[in-house]
C-alpha atoms as a printed R data frame, in Angstrom:
    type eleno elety resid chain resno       x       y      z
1   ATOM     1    CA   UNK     A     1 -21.596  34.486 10.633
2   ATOM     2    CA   UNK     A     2 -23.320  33.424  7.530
3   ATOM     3    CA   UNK     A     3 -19.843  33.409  5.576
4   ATOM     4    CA   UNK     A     4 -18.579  31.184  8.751
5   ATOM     5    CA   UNK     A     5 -21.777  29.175  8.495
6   ATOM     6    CA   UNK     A     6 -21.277  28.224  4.493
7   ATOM     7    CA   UNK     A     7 -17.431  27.463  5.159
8   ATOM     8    CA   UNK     A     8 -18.312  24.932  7.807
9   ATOM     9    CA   UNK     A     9 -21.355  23.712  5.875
10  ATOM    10    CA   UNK     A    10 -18.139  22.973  2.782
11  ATOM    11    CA   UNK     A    11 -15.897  21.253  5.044
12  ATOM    12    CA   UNK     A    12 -18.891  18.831  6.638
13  ATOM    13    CA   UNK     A    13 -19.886  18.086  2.740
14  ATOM    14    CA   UNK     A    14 -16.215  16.991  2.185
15  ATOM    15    CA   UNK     A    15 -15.413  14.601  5.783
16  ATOM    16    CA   UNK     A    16 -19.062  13.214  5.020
17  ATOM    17    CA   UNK     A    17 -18.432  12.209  1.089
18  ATOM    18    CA   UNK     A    18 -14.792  11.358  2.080
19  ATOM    19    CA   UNK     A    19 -16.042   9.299  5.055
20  ATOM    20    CA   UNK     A    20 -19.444   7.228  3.181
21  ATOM    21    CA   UNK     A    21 -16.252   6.409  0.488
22  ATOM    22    CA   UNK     A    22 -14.380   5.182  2.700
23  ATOM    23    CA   UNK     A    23 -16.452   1.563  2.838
24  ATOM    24    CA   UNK     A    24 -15.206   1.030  0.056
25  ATOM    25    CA   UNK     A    25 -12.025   0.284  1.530
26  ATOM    26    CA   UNK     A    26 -12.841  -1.635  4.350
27  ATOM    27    CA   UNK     A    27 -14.456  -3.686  1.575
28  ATOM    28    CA   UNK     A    28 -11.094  -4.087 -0.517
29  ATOM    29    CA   UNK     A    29  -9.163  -4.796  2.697
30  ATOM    30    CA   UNK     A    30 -11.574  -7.725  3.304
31  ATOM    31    CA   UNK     A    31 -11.771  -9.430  0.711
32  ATOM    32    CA   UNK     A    32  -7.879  -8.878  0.377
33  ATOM    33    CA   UNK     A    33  -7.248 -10.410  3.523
34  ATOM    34    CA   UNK     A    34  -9.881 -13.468  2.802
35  ATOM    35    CA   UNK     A    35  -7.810 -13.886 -0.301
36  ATOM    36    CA   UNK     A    36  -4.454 -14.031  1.476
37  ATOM    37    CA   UNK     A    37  -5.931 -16.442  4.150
38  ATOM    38    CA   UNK     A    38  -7.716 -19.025  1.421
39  ATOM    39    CA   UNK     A    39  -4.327 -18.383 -0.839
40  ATOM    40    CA   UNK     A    40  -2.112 -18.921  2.248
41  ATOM    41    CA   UNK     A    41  -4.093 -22.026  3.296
42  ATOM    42    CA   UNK     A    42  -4.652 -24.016  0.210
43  ATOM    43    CA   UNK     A    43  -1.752 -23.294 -1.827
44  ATOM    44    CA   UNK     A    44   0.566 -22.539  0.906
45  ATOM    45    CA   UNK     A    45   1.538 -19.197 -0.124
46  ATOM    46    CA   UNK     A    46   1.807 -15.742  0.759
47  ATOM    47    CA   UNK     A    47   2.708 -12.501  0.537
48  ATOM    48    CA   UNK     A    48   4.055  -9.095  2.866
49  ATOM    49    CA   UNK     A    49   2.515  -7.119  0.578
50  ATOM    50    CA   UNK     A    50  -0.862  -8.381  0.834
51  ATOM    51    CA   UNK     A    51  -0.564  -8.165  4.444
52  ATOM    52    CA   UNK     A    52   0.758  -4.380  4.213
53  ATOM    53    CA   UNK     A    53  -1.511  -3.704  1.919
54  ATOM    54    CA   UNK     A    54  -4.447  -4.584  4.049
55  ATOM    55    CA   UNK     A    55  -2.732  -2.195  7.236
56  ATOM    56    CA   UNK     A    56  -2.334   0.268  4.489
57  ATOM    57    CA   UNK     A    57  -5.572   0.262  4.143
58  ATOM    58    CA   UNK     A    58  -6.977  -0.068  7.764
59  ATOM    59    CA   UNK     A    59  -4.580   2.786  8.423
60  ATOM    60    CA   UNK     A    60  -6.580   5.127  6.164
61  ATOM    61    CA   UNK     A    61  -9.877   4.207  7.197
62  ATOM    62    CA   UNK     A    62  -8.894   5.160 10.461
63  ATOM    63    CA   UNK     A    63  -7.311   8.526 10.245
64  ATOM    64    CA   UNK     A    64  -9.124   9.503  6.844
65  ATOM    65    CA   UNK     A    65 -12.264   8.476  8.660
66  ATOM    66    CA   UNK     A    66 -11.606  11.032 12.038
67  ATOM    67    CA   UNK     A    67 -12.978  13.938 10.943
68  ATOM    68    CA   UNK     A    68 -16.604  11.774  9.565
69  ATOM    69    CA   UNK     A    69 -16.748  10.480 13.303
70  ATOM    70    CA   UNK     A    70 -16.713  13.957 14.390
71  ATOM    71    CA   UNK     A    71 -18.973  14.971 12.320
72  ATOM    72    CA   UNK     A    72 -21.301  12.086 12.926
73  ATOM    73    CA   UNK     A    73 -20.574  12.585 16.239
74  ATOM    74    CA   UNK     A    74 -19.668   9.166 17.028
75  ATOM    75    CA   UNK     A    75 -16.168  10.268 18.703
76  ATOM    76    CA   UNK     A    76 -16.084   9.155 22.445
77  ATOM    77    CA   UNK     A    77 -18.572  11.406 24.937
78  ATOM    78    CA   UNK     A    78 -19.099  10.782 28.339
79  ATOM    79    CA   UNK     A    79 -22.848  10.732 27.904
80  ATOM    80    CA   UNK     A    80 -23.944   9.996 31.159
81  ATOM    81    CA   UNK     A    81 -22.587  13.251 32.656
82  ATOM    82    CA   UNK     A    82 -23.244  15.297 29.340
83  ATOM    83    CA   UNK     A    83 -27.212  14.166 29.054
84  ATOM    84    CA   UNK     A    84 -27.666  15.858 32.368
85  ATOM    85    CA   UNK     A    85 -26.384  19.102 31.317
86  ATOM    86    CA   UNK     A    86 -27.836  22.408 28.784
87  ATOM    87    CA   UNK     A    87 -27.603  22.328 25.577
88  ATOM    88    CA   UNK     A    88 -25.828  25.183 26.253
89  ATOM    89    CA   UNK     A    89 -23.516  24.130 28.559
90  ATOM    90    CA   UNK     A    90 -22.549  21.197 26.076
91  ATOM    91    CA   UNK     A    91 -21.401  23.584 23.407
92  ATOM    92    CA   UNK     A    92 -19.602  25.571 25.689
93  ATOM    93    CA   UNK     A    93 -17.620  22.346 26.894
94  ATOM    94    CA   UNK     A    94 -17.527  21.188 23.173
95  ATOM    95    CA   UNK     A    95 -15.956  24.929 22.515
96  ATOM    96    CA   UNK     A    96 -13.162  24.880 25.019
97  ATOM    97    CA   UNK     A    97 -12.394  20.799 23.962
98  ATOM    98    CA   UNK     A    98 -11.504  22.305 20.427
99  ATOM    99    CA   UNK     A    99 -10.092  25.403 21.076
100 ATOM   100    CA   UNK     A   100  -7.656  24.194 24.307
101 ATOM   101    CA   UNK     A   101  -7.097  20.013 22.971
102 ATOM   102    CA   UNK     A   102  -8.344  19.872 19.608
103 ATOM   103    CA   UNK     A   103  -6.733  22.044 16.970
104 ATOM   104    CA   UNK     A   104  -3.544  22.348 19.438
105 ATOM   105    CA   UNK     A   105  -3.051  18.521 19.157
106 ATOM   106    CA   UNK     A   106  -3.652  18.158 15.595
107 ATOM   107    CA   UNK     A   107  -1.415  20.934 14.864
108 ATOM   108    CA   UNK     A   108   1.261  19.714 16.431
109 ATOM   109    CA   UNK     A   109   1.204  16.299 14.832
110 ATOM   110    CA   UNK     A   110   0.754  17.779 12.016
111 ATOM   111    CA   UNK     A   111   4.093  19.926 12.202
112 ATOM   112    CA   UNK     A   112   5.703  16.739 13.586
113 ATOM   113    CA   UNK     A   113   4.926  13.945 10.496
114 ATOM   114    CA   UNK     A   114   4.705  16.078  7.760
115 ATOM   115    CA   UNK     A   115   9.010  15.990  8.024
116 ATOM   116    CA   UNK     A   116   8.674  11.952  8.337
117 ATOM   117    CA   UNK     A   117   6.910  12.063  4.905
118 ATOM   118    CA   UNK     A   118   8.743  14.141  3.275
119 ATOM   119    CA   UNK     A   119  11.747  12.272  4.059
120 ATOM   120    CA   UNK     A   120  10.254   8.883  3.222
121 ATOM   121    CA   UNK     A   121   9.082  10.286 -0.382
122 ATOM   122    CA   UNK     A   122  12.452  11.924 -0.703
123 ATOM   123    CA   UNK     A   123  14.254   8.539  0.140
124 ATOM   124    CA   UNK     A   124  11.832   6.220 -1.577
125 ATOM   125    CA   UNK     A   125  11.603   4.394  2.223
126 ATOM   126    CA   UNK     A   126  10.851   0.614  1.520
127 ATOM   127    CA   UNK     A   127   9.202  -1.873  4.384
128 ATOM   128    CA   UNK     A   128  11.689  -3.930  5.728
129 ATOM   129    CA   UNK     A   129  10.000  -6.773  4.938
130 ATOM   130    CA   UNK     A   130  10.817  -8.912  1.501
131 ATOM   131    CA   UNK     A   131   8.471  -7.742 -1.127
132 ATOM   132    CA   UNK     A   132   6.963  -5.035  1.309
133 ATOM   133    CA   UNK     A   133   5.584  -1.740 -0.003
134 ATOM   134    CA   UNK     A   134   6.684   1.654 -0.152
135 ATOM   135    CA   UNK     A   135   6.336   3.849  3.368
136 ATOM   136    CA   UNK     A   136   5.441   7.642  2.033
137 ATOM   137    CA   UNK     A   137   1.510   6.737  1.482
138 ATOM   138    CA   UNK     A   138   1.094   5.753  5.278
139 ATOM   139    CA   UNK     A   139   3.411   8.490  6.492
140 ATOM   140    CA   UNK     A   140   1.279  10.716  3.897
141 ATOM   141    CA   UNK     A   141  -1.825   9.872  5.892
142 ATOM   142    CA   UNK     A   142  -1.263  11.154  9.646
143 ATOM   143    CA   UNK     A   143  -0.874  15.155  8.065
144 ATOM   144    CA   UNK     A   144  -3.410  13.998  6.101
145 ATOM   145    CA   UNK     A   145  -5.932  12.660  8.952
146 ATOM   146    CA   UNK     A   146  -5.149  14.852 11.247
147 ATOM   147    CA   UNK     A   147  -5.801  18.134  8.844
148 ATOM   148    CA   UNK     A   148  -9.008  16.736  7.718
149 ATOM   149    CA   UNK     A   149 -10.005  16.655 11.729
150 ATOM   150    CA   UNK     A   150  -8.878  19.601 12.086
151 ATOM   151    CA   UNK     A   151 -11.254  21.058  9.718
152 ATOM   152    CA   UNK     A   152 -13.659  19.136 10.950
153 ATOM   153    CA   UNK     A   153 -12.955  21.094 14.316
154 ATOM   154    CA   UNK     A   154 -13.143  24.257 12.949
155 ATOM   155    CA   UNK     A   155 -16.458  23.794 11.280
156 ATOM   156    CA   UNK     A   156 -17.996  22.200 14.472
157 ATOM   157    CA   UNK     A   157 -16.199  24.585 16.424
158 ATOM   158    CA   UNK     A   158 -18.481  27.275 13.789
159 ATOM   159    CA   UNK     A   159 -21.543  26.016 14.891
160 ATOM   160    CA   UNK     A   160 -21.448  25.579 18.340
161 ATOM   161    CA   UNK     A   161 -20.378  29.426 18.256
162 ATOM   162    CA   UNK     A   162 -23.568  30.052 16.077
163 ATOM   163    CA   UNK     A   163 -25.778  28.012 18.427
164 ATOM   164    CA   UNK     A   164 -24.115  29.830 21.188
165 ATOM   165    CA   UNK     A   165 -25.441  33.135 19.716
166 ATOM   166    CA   UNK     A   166 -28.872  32.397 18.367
167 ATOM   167    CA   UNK     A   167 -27.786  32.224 14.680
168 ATOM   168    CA   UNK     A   168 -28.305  27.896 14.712
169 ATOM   169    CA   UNK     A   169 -29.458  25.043 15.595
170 ATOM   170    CA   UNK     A   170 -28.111  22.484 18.179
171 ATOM   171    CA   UNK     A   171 -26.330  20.330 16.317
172 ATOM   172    CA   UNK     A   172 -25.446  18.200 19.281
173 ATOM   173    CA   UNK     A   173 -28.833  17.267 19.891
174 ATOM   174    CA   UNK     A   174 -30.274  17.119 16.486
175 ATOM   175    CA   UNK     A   175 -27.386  14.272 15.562
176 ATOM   176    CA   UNK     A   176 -28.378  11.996 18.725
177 ATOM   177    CA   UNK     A   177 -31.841  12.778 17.736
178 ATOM   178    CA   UNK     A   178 -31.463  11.185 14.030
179 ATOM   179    CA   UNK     A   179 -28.992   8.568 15.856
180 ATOM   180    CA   UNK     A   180 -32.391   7.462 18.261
181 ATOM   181    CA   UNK     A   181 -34.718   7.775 15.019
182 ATOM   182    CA   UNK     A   182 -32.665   5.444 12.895
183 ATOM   183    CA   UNK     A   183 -31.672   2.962 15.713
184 ATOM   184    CA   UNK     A   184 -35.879   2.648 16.332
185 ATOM   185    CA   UNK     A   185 -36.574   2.081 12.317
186 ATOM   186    CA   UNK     A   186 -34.256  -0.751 12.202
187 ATOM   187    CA   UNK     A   187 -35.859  -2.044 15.374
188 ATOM   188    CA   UNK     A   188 -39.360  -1.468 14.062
189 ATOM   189    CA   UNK     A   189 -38.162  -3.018 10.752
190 ATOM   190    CA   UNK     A   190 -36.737  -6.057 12.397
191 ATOM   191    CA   UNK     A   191 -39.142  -6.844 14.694
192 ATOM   192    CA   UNK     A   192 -41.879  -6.661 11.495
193 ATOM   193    CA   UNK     A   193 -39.907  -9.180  9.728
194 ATOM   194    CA   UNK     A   194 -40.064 -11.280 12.748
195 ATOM   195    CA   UNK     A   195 -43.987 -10.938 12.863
196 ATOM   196    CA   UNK     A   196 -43.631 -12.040  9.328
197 ATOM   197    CA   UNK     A   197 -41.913 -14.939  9.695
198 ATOM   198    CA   UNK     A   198 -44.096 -16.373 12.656
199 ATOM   199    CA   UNK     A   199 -47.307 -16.233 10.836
């Protein structure tokens, strides 16, 4: 379990430097897009592949970014029903959601894209659009996502199996925990600077 514990402990290190880098993008694809915009409006030009460039980069945030959400678990929960339930009982549901949708579903459109790619790099696939940009790097990024969340699977998938028998902590509970603490220091913080600013 310990070998299982330091594998999943590698993967989690790689989604969460992968997914704090990933501002950094979201920060290019803004100030691309205010660029276009105050280009496009005063000198009344423009061009595709600024606009592709900033789905390019949207796309990658978004399927790069899958396996830091689940990690961070920030992925979609039905918390209403699960907050009533064992911590247990959670990572037993949280077990069968990997094992039965999870790593099925990402292996499968895995296997299905990765031929897409290869074709696109292999052809040199161009947008259709005048001046558009090449196709391979978004096709590049489904396998790409959707391997990185599958790892991400199999390391969660790790410890909710060495929760289940005694050899770790909840992580279920300990992320909503730090989720509450930070949430209440900001509110703390804000509510300070508000005391501040009345006297």
């Amino acid at each position: 379990m310990n070998a299982m514990l330091k594998l999943s402990r590698l993967v989690d290190g790689l989604n969460d430097r992968l997914g704090r880098g990933l501002k950094w993008l979201i920060l290019a694809a803004v100030m691309i897009s205010a660029g276009n915009a105050i280009v496009r409006k005063t000198l009344d030009m423009s061009s595709n592949a600024l606009l592709e460039i900033q789905w390019y980069l949207f796309a990658a945030v978004f399927m790069l970014g899958s396996g830091f959400a689940f990690l961070r678990n920030a992925h979609v929960r039905i918390d209403f029903i699960s907050n009533h339930l064992s911590a247990r009982t959670r990572n037993l549901i949280d077990i069968v959601g990997i094992v039965v949708f999870l790593l099925p579903l990402s292996y499968m459109i895995i296997t299905l894209s990765w031929p897409l790619f290869v074709n696109a790099w292999n052809s040199g696939e161009m947008s259709q659009n005048a001046g558009g940009l090449i196709r391979w790097p978004m096709y590049g990024l489904i396998p790409l996502g959707f391997a990185l969340l599958a790892l991400q699977g199999l390391s969660e998938l790790i410890k909710r199996a060495a929760f289940i028998a005694g050899a770790g902590p909840d992580v279920i509970s300990h992320i909503e925990t730090e989720a509450k603490d930070e949430i209440g220091h900001e509110i703390e913080e804000h509510a300070a600077h508000v005391q501040e600013e009345v006297r």
